[in-house]
C-alpha positions, 0 to 999 in steps of 0.5 A: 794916932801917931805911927812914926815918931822922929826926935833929934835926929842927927846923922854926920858923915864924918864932919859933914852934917847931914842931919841936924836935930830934926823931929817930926811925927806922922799920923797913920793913913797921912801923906807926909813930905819932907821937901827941900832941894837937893842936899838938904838931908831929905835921902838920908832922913829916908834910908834911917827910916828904912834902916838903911843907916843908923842915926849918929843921935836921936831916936825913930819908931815906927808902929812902936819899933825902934829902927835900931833896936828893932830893924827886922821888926820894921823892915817886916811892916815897910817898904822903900823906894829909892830915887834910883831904883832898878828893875830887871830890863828883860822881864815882862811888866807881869814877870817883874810883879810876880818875882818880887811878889814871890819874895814876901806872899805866904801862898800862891793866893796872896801871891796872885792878889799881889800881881793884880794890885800891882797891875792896878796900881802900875795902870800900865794895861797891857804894856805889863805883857812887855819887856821893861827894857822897852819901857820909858822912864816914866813907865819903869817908875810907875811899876817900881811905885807897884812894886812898893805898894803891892804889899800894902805895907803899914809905912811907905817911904818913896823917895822923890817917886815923881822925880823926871817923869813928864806930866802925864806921869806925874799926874797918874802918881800923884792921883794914884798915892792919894787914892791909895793912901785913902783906899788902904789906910796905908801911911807914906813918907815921900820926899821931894824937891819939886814943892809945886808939885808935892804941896797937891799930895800931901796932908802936912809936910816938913820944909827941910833946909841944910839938915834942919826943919824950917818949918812943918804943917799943913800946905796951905796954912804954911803959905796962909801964914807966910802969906805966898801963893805956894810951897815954893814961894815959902820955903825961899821966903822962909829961909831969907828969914832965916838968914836975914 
């Protein structure tokens, strides 16, 4: 079943051409990447999908809504993590869970059920109890990857959510998606410029390249067609092919 639908999708600001006729489609219950390096489109295609930004062409649906048309449609069913997010440094792990919690649960039922998903997707025990003003980089993000999560929203979108974490970090996220996109049937859009890493995530990804996709499939088959050891390795090959 196809939930997000993108064609020709196109954004300029001004005449720079962040976007350049991409489409692509997304299964419910997959993983999703689009990789690329920094400036490649892969932030603005993201903040479309949220409705953070109208496309200057094209058309997006996500569960049949169009994120035009239907914005506050879609922003009942998703959630967004920004590379940059924030969280409030003198609340408690706990605190933080339970305030933004309070913005979305219908009761105070589905408010506590919340908090303890949240607790569990976080994995941080009892360092929950502590302020995130003592948190480290990777700490704070697994707790803003909670907050994103908590909801169980139908789509995902989490951009760069392993970005500058150590490798214990990095590992907890990724085997934490994985499960929790099994687990809860929930799809998830995920950007990244670290392909080495990504490549282990997702079920199909997008290699994006100067606003434009390059080349899309499953991870191994891309490298099996290209013939390279990983993602990485594809895309540099890829776009030498491109260019040549």
């Amino acid at each position: 079943m196809i939930v997000v639908s993108v064609e020709n999708l196109r954004k300029y600001f001004g005449e720079i051409k962040a976007v350049d006729r991409i489409s692509f489609s997304v299964r419910k219950g997959e993983i999703f990447g689009l990789i690329g390096p920094n400036g490649a489109g892969k932030t603005t295609t993201l903040r479309i999908l949220a409705t953070l930004l109208k496309p200057t062409d094209g058309k997006v649906t996500i569960f049949g809504y169009d994120v035009v048309k239907d914005a506050m449609e879609v922003r009942k069913i998703i959630s967004y993590l920004p590379e940059e997010a924030g969280a409030y440094a003198h609340l408690t792990g706990y605190e933080y869970l339970n305030f933004m919690a309070s913005f979305i649960a219908r009761d105070s039922e589905e408010l506590r059920r919340m908090v303890e998903l949240g607790a569990e997707i976080s994995g941080l025990g009892e360092r929950l109890k502590d302020k995130i003003k003592t948190y480290s980089k990777g700490m704070k993000r697994r707790l803003l990857l909670a907050r994103a999560l908590m909801s169980v929203p139908k789509l995902a979108i989490l951009d760069e959510p392993t970005s500058g974490l150590d490798v214990i970090h990095a590992y907890h996220v990724r085997e934490m998606l994985k499960e929790f996109a099994r687990k809860h049937e929930v799809t998830i859009i995920l950007s990244s410029h670290n392909m080495l890493e990504i490549e282990y995530v997702c079920d199909r990804v997008a290699l994006i390249h100067k606003g434009r996709i390059i080349m899309e499939g499953a991870p191994r088959k891309l490298c099996e067609e290209l013939m390279v050891a990983n993602l990485e390795e594809a895309f540099v090959k890829k776009v030498v092919l491109e260019n040549a």
